[in-house]
C-alpha positions as CSV (number, residue, x, y, z in Angstrom):
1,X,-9.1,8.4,23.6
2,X,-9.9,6.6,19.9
3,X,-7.2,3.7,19.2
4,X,-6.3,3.0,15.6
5,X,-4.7,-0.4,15.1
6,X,-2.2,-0.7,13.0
7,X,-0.8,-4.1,12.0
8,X,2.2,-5.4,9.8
9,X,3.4,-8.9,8.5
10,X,6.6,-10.5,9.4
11,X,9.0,-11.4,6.7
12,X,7.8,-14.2,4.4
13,X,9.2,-16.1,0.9
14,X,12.8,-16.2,1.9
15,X,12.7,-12.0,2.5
16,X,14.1,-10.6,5.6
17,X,12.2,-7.9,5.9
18,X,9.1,-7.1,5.5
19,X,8.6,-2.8,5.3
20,X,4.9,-3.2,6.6
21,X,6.3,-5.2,10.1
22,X,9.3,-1.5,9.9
23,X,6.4,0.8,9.7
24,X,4.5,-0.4,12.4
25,X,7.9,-0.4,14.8
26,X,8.2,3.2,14.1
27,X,4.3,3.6,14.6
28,X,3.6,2.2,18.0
29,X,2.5,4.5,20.7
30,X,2.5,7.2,18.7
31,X,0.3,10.0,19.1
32,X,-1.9,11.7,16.2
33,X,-4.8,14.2,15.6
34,X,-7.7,12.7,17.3
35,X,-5.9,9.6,19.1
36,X,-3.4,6.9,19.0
37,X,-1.9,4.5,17.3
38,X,-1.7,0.9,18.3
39,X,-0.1,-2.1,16.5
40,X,0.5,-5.5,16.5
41,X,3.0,-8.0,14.4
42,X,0.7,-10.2,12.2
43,X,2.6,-13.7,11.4
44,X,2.3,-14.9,7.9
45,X,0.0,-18.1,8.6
46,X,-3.0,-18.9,7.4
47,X,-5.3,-19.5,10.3
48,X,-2.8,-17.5,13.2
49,X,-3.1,-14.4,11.0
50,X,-7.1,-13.7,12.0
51,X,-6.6,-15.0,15.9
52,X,-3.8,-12.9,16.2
53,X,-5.5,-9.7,15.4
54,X,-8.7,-10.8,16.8
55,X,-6.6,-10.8,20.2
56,X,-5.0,-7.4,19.9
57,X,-8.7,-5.9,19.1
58,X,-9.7,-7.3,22.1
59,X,-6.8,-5.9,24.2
60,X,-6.9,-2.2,22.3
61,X,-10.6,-2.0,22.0
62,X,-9.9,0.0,18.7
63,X,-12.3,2.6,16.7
64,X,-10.6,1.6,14.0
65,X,-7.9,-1.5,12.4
66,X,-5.6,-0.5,9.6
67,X,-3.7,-4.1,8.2
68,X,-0.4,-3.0,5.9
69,X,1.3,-6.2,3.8
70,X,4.2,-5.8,1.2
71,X,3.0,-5.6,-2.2
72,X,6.1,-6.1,-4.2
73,X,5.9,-4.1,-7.8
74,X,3.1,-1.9,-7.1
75,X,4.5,1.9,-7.0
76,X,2.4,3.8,-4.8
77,X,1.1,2.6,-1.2
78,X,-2.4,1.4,-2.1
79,X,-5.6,1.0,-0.1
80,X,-7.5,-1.9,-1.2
81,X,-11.2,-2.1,-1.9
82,X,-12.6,-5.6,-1.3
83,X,-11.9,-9.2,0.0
84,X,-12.8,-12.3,-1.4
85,X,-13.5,-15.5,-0.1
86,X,-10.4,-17.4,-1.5
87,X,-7.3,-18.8,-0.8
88,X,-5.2,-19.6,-3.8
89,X,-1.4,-19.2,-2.3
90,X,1.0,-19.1,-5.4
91,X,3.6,-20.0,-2.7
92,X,4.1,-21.8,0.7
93,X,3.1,-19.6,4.2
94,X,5.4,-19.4,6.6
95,X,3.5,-22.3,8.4
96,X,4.0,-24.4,5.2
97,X,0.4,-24.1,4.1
98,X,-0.6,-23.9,0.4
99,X,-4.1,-23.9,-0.2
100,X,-5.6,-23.6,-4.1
101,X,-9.3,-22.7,-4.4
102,X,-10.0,-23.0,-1.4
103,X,-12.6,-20.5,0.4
104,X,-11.4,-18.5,3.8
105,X,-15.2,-18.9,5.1
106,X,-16.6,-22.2,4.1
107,X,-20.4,-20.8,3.1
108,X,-19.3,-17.4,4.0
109,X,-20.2,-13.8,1.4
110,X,-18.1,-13.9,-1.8
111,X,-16.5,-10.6,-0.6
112,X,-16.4,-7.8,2.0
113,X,-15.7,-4.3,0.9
114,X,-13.4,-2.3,3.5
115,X,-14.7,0.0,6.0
116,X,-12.1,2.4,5.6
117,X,-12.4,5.3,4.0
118,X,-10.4,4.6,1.1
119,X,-10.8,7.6,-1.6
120,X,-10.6,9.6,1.5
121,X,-7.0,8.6,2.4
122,X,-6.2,8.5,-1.1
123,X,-6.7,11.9,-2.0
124,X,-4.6,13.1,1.6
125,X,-1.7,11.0,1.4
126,X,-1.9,12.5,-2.5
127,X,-2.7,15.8,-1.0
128,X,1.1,15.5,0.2
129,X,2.8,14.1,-2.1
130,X,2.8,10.5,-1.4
131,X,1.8,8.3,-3.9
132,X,-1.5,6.6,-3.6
133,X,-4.2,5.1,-5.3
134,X,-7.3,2.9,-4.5
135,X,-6.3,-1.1,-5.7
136,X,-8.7,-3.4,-6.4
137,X,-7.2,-6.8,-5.2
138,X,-5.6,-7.6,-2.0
139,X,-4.2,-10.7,-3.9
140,X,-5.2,-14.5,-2.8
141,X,-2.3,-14.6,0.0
142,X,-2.4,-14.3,3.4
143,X,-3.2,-10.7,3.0
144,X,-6.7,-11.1,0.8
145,X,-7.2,-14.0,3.5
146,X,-7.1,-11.9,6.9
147,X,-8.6,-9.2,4.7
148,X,-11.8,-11.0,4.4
149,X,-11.3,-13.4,7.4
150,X,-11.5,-9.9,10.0
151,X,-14.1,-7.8,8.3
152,X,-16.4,-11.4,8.3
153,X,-15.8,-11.5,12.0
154,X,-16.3,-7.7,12.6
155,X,-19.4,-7.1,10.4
156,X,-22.2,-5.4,12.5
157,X,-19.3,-4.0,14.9
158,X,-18.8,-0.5,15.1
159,X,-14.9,-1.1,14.0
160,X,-14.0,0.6,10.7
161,X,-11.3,-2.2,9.1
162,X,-9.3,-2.6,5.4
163,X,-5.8,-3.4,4.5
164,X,-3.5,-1.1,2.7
165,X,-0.4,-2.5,0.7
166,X,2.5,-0.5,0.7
167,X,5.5,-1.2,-1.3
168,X,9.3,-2.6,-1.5
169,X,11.3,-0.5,1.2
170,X,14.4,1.5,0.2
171,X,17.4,3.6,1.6
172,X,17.6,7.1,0.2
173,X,21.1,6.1,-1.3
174,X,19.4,2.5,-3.0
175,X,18.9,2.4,-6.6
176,X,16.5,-0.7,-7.0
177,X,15.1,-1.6,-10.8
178,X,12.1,-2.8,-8.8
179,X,9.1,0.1,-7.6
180,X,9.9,1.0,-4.1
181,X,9.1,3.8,-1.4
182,X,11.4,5.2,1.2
183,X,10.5,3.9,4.5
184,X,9.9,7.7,6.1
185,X,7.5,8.4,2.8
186,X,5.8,5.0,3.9
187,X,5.6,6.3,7.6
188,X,4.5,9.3,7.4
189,X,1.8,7.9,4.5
190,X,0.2,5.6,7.5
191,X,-0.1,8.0,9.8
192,X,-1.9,10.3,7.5
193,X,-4.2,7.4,6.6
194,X,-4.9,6.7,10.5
195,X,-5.9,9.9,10.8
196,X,-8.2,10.5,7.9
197,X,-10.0,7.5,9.5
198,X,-10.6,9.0,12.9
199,X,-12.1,12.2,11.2
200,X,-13.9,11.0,8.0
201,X,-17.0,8.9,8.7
202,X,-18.2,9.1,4.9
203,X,-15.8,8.4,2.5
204,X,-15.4,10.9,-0.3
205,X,-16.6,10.3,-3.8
206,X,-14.3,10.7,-6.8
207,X,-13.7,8.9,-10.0
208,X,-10.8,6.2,-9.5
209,X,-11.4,3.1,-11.2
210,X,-9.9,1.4,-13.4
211,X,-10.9,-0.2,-17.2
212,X,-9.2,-3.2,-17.0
């Protein structure tokens, strides 16, 4: 049976929660079309964040490793294209590192483009009425940085691997000024895109880029 890997952050910046570590507590174990879904708690540390995914790939032997991290004001959850090779932390980890222009792999490729079939989960999760759209930056956090760190480790593997950002979490009774998804939406979003990456080995083409 294929293993999907599914991994969220812990809270970080002061925040006690973090909706990407709540999606994958209601993930774990659970069955979908075409296999199962594994996950492990990432911690928000620069260096940890790679070893600590490294090790649940090589417990779960995975086809496939989805990362989720918090992106707060973005509307929709959003599937990101590309890493690059820099770590420019706007704010402390929760190890108390700050780096500022400083590259994940010293010498390594400017940038990775993800694995995952991005348009493809896109247009599904769109398909059923969850927003979704294809981003362009994972950021310069800790996100960008295990982004980049795990496809530069995985590359020549036959493990498809990307991050997906999701958005701020709220209740069905929460009115928030800030863009936010309810958690079940979130969910249910994941699991479509876990599937879509068992079942699509060419990712779709369609117009979804941006001017500026």
């Amino acid at each position: 049976m294929k293993k999907v890997l599914v991994t969220g952050f812990e809270p970080f910046g002061g925040d006690e929660v973090n909706p990407s570590l709540e999606i994958i507590k209601r993930l774990s174990g659970v069955m979908i079309e075409g296999g199962e879904i594994v996950t492990c708690q990432v911690p928000v540390t620069r260096y940890e964040s790679i070893d600590c995914v490294l090790s649940a790939i090589a417990e779960h032997q995975p086809s496939v490793v989805i990362n989720l991290g918090v992106g707060a004001g973005r509307t929709a959850i959003t599937p990101e294209r590309v890493a690059i090779n820099i770590d420019d932390f706007r704010i402390v980890d929760n190890a108390g590192n700050q780096p500022i222009d400083e590259p994940i792999v010293a010498h390594g490729s400017n940038a990775y483009f993800s694995t995952l079939p991005i348009k493809a989960i896109t247009q599904a999760l769109q398909n059923n009425g969850i927003a979704c759209e294809v981003s362009n930056s994972a950021g310069t956090f800790v996100c960008n940085h295990l982004f980049y760190g795990l496809q530069h480790h995985l590359t020549g593997q036959p493990i498809a691997q990307g991050f997906i950002h999701v958005p701020l979490m709220k209740q069905a009774d929460e009115r928030t000024a800030s863009p936010s998804m309810l958690l079940e939406d979130m969910v249910r979003g994941i699991m479509l895109a876990a599937e879509v990456c068992l079942q699509v080995e060419q990712d779709i083409k369609y117009e979804s880029g941006q001017i500026c």
